[in-house]
N, C-alpha and C positions, 0 to 999 in steps of 0.2 A: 345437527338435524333439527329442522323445525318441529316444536311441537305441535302444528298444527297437523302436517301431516298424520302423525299419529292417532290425534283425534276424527281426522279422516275415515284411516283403518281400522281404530277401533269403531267407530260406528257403520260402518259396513259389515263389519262382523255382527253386529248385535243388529241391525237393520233385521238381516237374513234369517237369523237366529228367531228374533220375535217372529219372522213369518212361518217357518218353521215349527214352532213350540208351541201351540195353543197353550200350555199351562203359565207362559209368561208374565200372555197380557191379563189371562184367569186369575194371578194371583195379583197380582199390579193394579186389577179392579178390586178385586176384596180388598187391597189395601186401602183403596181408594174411600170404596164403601164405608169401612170404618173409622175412617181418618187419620191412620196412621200415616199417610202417605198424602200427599195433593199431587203430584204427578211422578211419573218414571222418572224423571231425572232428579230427584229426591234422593234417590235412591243411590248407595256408596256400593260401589261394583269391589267386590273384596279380589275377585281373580277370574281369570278366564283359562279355558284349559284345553289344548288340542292333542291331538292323537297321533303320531308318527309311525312307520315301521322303519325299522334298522336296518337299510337294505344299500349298498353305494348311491351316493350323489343326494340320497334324501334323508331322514331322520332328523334326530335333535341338531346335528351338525350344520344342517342346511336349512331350518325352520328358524332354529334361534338368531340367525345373520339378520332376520328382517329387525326384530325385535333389540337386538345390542346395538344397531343402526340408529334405532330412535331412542339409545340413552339407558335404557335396561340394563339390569347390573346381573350376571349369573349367579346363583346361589347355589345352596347345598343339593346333592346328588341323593336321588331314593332310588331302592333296590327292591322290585317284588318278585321274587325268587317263583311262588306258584304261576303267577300271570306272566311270569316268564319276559318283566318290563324293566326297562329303567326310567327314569324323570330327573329334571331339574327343574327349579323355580326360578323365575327371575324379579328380583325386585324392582319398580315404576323410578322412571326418572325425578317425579315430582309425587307426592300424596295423591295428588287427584287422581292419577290411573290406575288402573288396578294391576296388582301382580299376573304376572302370565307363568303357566305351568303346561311344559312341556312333557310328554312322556313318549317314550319310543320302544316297538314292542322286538326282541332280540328275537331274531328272524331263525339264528341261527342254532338258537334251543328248542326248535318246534323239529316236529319229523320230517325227514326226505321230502315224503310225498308234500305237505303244507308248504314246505320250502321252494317246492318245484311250481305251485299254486300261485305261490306270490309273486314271484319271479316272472310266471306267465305273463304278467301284468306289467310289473316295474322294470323288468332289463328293456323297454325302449329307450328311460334315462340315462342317457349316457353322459348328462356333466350336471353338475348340480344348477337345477330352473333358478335357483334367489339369484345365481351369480349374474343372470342375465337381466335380471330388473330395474329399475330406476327406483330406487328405494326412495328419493325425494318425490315420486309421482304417486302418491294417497291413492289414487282410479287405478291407477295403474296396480300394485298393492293390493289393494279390495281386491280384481279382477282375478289374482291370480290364485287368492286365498279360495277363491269359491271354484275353480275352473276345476276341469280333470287334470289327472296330470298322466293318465294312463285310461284305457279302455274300460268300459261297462262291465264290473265281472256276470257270467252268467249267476241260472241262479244253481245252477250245480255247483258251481266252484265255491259261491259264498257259502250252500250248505254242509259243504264236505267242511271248509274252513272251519263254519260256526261250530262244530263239531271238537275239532283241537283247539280251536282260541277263539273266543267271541269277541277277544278286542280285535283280533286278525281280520275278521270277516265286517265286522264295522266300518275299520278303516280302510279296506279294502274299497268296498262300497263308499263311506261317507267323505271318505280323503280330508282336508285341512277343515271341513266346516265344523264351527264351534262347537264342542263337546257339551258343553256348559258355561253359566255366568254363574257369578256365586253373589247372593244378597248378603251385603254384611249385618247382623241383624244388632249388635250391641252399642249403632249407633240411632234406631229408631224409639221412637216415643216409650215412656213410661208403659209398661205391660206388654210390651210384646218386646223387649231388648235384651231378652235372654230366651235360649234355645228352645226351651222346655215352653216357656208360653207361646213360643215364636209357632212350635210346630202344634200346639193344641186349634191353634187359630186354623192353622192350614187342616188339618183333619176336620175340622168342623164345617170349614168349605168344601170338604170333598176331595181335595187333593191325596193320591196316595204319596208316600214315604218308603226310601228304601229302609226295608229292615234289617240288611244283611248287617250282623253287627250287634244289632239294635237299632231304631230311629233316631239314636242318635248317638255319634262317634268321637269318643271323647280322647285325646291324647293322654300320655304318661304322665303328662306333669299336671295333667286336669284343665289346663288355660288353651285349650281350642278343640270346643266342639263344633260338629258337623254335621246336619243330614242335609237331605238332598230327594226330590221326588223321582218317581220310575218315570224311565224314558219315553218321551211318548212312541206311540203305536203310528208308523207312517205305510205309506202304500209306496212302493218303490220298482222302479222300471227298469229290469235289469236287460242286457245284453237279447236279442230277437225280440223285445217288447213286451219278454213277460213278467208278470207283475207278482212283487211278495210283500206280504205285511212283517214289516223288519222296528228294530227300535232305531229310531230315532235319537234327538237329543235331551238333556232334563235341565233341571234347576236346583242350586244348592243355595245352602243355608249356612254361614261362618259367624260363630261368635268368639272372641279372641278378650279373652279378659285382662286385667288390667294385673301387669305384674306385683308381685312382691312390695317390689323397693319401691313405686309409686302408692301403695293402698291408701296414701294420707291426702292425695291431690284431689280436691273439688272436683265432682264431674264436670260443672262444666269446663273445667279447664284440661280435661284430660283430651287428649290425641291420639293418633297409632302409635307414637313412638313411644307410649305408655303403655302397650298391650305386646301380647304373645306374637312372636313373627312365626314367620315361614311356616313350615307345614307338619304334618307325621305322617311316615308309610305307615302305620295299622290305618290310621284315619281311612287313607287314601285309599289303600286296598278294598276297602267296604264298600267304597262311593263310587269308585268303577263298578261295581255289580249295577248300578243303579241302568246300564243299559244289557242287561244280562236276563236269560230267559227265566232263572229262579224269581226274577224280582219282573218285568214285564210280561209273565203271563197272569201276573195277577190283578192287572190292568182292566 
């Protein structure tokens, strides 16, 4: 599979995303401003990450096809027992692209009622939509990432949902659009290539931070911190045209340090293949609240 296509869909997705996310290009200009950056494409995308529900013919089952299509390697399995999710990671065919992090929400640990809610919506799918795609066709790809794959929920449905599951009601409404991009921050300039400066910068522009956690989310072994800003605040047109102010999507922050067994290697010769991979569920679990009403009502 060409990599071109891929760079196709991967920028369709971030195309939408930037239009989407005022905080994108807000922070991409403060970078700008203080020259940590000269333009967005400077910038090393660590991972992208979408939202699934667990329901026949969709989920991580029928998402991940697009992505092992174009060379994606699946990795290890996370379990969030509260938020009632699963996930996998998948590692990029070549460095340049960034990791993709799937997560899918188990349909089938929420209540009757929530269960009957989703369902209202998803039993029109009756085979799985990837399998009918032209996965060599990038527009085509884009196209379907952004489309519905099911009806408008009202806004009763999504507030009863948001109610039992906020990831439920999100993806209900927001369906495949990008969750987030993540900045990789341990490859930019002197004073801002660690977490702790990275996120003093962003506070000092105004940016909030989710704090669930703390603002910043550190793994067990200490070698991959995270934060991440609150989701923005969007106006959204639900089913008979009426309108709610819902979260949106945000922007994360990954610093991935440089292991052990390389501490003796030059920076400048150091690589990804010298730092912390894949992911952690504590991490994880925290950075989902970042579209969660504890953390965007403070917005």
């Amino acid at each position: 599979m060409e990599h071109k296509t891929l760079i196709e869909v991967l920028n369709g997705l971030l195309t939408r995303y930037k239009e989407r996310v005022p905080d994108v290009a807000g922070i991409i200009d403060a970078m700008i401003a203080e020259g940590v950056i000269n333009n967005f494409e400077e910038i090393e995308n660590d991972h992208v990450a979408f939202r699934t529900l667990g329901v026949p013919h969709l989920g991580i089952a029928s998402l991940e096809k697009i992505f092992l299509a174009y060379g994606y390697e699946k990795k290890s399995p996370y379990h969030f027992s509260e938020k009632k999710l699963d996930a996998y990671w998948y590692a990029p065919p070549s460095p340049e692209f960034p990791r993709i992090f799937i997560s899918e929400l188990i349909v089938t640990a929420l209540s009757e009622r929530a269960q009957r809610l989703i369902h209202k919506y998803t039993d029109v799918i009756t085979a799985d939509p990837v399998d009918a795609l032209d996965l060599n066709n990038g527009a085509a790809v884009d196209r379907f990432l952004h489309s519905p794959l099911w009806e408008t929920p009202t806004v009763e449905d999504y507030t009863e949902l948001m109610a039992e599951s906020e990831y439920a009601a999100w993806t209900i409404y927001n369906r495949y659009y990008l969750n987030h991009f993540t900045i990789s921050i341990h490859n930019l300039k002197e004073g801002y290539n660690n977490l702790e400066a990275f996120d003093r910068f962003l506070l000092k522009h105004g940016f909030k931070l989710n704090d669930a956690g703390g603002e910043i989310k550190t793994s067990s072994d200490g070698a991959l911190l995270q934060s991440s800003t609150v989701a923005e605040l969007v106006e959204a047109t639900f089913a008979e045209g009426k309108r709610k102010v819902i979260a949106g999507s945000y922007v994360e922050f990954a610093e991935r340090k440089v292991l052990p067994e390389f501490a003796g290697i030059p920076a400048a010769e150091l690589n990804n293949t010298h730092r912390r991979e894949g992911f952690e569920a504590g991490n994880a679990d925290k950075i989902f609240e970042s579209t969660f009403l504890s953390q965007t009502s403070k917005k």
